[in-house]
Every structure is written in C-alpha cells, then in structure tokens.
C-alpha positions as CSV (number, residue, x, y, z in Angstrom):
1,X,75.1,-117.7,123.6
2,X,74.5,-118.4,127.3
3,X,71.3,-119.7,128.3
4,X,70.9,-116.5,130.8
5,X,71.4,-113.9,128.5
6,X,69.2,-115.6,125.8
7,X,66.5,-116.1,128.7
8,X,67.5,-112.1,129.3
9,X,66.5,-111.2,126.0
10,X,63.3,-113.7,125.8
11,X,61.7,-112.1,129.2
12,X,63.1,-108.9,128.0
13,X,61.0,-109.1,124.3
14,X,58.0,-110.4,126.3
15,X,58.0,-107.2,128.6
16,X,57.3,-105.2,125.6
17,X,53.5,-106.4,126.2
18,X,53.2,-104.4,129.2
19,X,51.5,-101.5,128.2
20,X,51.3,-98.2,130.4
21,X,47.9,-97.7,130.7
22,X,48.3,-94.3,131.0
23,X,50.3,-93.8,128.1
24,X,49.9,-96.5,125.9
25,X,53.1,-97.6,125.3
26,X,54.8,-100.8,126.6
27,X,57.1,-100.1,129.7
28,X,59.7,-101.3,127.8
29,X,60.1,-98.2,124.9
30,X,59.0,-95.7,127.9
31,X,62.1,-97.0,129.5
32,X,60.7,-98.0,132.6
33,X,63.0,-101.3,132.9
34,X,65.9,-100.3,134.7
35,X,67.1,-104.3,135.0
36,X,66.3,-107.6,134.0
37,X,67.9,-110.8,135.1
38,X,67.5,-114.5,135.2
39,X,68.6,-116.2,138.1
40,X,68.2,-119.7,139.0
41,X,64.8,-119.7,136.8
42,X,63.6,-116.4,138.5
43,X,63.1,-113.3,136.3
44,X,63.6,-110.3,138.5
45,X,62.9,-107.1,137.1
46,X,63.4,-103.6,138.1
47,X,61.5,-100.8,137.1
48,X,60.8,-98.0,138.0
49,X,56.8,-95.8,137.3
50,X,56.5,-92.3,135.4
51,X,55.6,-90.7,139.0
52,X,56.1,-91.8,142.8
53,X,52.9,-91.5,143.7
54,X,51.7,-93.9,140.8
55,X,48.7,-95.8,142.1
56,X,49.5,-98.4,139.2
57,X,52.1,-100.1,141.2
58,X,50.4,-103.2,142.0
59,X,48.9,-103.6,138.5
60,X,52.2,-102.6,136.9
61,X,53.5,-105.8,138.8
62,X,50.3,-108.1,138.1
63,X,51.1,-107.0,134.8
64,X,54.9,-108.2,134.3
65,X,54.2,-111.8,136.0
66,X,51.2,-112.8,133.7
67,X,53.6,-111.1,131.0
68,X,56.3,-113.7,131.7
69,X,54.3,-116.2,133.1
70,X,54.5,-119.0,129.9
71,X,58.3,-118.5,129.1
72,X,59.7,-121.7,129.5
73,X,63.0,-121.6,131.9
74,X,61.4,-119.2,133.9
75,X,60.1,-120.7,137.1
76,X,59.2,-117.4,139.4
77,X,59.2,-113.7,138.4
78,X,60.2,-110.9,141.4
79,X,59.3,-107.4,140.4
80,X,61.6,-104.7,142.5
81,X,60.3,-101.3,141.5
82,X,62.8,-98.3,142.2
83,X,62.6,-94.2,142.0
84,X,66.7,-93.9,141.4
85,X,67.1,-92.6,139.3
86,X,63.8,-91.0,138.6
87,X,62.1,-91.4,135.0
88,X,61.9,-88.5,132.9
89,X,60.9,-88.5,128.9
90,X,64.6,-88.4,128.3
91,X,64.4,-92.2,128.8
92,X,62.0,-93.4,126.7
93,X,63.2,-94.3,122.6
94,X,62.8,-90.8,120.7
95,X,59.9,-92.4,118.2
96,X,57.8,-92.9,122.0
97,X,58.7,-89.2,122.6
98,X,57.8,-88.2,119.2
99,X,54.6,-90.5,118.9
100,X,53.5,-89.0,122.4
101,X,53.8,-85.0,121.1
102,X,56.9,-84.5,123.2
C-alpha cells in the first residue's frame, strides 16, 4: 500500500477524535470531512461545519491540528473549511442519525 494512502487512513482514524461539541459525535461519523490528503508531510483537510454561521470554526480547526499533531510522517496540518456542498443529516452514518433521534 502507498505510504500516502496509508498516512490517508492514519490521519483519517485520528480525526475520529474530533468531537462536535455541539453534538457529541466525532466530525468524522457526522460527515463533516469532505477531504483528506497527505502531501509532502502536510495533512490538509476539508470540512465543512453543521451551519455557516458556526462560531466553532476556529476551535473546530484547533481541534484537527492537536488531533493530528503526534502522527509520525505528518509534518504540518492545513485545515480548509468549505460550505459546498452544504451539510445536512443525510451525511452523517445512519447509527449517528439514529443515536441523535433523527
């Protein structure tokens, strides 16, 4: 397996410590990672926040960096957070749904 993908899936597994504050469920199973990359040693992640107007945004990213801060390979982290497409429920995994009474 390529180094990048297996780095993909490392910083991708470590992301699932994020949790929304809000909701209480990593940002992962909400489906709030739109991307994740590896490139020359750099993580950079897009995401996206359950509303526009989330005031979160700069913990969100504080967050993802001490998340993926101790992975070895991974040198720098860029967080790049995007509303297109915007997140609906319809995104996260149906136990999330089901676990949050929707």
């Amino acid at each position: 397996m390529n180094k990048s993908i297996k780095l993909v899936k490392v910083v991708t597994e470590a992301l699932k410590m994020v949790i929304d504050p809000e909701l209480g469920v990593n940002i992962v199973d909400l489906g709030l990672i739109y991307g994740v990359k590896v490139q020359k040693g750099t993580a950079i992640i897009t995401m996206t926040l359950t509303t526009p107007g989330c005031p979160l945004v700069a913990l969100f990213e504080t967050m993802v960096k001490e998340a993926l801060k101790n992975i070895p390979g991974i040198k720098g982290v860029r967080v790049i957070v995007t509303f297109n497409p915007p997140w609906d429920l319809s995104k996260a995994k149906p136990e999330v749904r089901a676990a949050i009474g929707l």
